[in-house]
C-alpha positions, 0 to 999 in steps of 0.5 A, a space after each residue: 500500500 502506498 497510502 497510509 491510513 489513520 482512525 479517529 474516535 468517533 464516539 459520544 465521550 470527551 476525548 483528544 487524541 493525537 492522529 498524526 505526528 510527523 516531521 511535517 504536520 501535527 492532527 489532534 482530534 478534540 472530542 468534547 460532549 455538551 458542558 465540557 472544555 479543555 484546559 486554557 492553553 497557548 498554542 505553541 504553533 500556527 494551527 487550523 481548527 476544523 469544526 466537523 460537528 456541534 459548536 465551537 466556542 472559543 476565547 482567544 487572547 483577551 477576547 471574549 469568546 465567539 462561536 464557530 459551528 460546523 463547516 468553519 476553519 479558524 486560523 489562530 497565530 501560534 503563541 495565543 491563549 485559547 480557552 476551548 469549550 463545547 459551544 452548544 448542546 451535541 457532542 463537538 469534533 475539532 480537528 486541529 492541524 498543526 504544520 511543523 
């Protein structure tokens, strides 16, 4: 096989997994169910979130949160300060690629 493939969760429970990490990009796969968030954290590089399902809310820097549903990529600059929760009232999956 030339191709390489990769599984992600797919499940109903909170979750981060790391999907991809080679010499040249990074995925993480960021599971959170309704109520949930991650940790406030910098991230130490530029990354690309893909919201694939539910609601991603997100307060980047000083900013106040904004809300960003399914079929949004967002941009964030690497060093911000990213406090991450689940937005709304389903499971939200976040993919985050990270190039290196």
């Amino acid at each position: 096989m030339i191709e390489k493939v990769y599984g992600f969760h797919t499940q109903e429970s909170t979750k981060v997994e790391m999907i991809v990490n080679d010499s040249h990009v990074r995925i993480n796969h960021l599971v959170l169910t309704a109520g949930d968030q991650a940790d406030p954290h910098p991230t130490p590089d530029d990354a690309h979130m893909i919201v694939t399902r539910g609601v991603l809310s997100i307060a980047l820097g000083d900013q106040e949160p904004h809300n960003y549903e399914e079929g949004n990529i967002i941009k964030i600059p690497a060093g911000t300060m990213m406090h991450i929760k689940n937005g709304g009232d389903e499971t939200l999956h976040v993919f985050v690629i990270k190039a290196q």
